[in-house]
C-alpha positions in Angstrom: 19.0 10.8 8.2 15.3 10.7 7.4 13.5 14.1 8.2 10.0 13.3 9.8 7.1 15.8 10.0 4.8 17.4 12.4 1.7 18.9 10.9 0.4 21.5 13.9 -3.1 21.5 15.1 -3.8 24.8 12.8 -3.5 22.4 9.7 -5.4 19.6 11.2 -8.3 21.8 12.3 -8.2 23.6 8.8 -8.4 20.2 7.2 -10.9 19.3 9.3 -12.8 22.1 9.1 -12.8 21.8 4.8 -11.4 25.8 5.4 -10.0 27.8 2.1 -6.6 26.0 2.5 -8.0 22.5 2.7 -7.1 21.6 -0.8 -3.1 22.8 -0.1 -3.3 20.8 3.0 -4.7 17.8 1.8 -1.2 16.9 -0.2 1.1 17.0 3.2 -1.6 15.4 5.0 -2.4 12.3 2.5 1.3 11.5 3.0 0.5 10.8 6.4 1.8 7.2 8.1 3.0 6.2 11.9 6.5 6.0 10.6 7.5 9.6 9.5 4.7 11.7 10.5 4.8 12.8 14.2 1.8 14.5 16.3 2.9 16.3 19.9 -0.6 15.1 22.3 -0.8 18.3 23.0 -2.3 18.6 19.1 -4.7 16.1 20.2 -6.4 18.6 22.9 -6.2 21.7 20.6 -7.9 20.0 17.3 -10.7 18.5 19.9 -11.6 21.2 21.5 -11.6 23.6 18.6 -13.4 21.2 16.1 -15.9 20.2 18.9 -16.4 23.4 19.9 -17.2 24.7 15.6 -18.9 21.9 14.4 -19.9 19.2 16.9 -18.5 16.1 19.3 -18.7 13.3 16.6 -16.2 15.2 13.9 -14.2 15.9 16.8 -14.1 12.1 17.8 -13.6 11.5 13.6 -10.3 13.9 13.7 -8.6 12.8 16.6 -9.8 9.0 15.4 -7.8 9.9 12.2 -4.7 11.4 13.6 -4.1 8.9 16.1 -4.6 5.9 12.8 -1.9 8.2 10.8 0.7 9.3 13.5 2.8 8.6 15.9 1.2 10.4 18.9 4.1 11.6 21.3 3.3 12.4 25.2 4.9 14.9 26.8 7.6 13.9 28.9 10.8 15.3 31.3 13.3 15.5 27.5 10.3 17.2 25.9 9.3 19.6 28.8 12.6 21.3 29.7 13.3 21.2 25.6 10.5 23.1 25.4 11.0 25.7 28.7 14.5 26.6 27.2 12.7 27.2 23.7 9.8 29.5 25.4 12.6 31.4 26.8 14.8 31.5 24.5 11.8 32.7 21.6 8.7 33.8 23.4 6.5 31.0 22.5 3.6 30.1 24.4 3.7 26.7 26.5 1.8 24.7 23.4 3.8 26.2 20.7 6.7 25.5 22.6 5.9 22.0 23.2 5.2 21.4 19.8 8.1 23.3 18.6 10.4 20.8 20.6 8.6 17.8 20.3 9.5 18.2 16.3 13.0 19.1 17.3 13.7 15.9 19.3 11.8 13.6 16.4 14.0 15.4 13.9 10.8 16.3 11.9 9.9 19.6 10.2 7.1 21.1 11.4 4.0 22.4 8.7 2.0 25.4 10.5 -0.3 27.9 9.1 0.6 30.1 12.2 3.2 33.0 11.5 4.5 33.3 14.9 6.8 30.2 13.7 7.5 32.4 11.0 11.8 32.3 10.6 12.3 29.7 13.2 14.4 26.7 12.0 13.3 23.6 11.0 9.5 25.1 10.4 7.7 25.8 7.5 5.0 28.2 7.4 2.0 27.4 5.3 0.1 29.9 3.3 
């Protein structure tokens, strides 16, 4: 079975932002096409809103522009939702990090973070 992935909105923004990891995060990100790479919405609000709010509304436009051409973008729905309510309970995630934290469970994809409360949770790899 084909493992997808789901890059989390701290890579994108990193990326985005040309931050000190940019270089490290350019080789998952270059990989990136609609059929194995997998972006929760809720990415889609977080990367706006942080990239807007650092650098301005047209690179924020340009970001979301580019991971909408290279993923599949995946709403949140009922599956999703209660996935990710029995995940928040079960390992004290927030509501987003849950979400995204189920969404790449139910597309079978590992997800790529640079966030360390993901740390030791299956299926995730933390970057560095």
């Amino acid at each position: 079975m084909k493992v997808n992935v789901l890059v989390d909105s701290s890579l994108w923004i990193e990326y985005f932002s040309n931050g000190p990891k940019t270089n490290k995060i350019a080789k998952i990100i270059q990989n990136a096409n609609k059929d194995a790479y997998k972006t929760p919405s809720i990415i889609l609000f977080e990367v706006y809103k942080k990239i807007k709010k650092d650098l301005n509304e047209q690179a924020a436009n340009e970001a979301i522009a580019q991971i909408v051409d290279l993923t599949e973008v995946i709403g949140l729905n009922e599956r999703i939702a209660v996935h990710a309510a029995e995940i928040s309970i079960e390992t004290g995630l927030a509501m987003a990090d849950a979400i995204i934290l189920a969404t790449a469970e139910l597309a079978n994809a590992e997800l790529k973070t640079m966030d360390k409360h993901f740390k030791g949770l299956k299926g995730v790899e933390v970057i560095q």
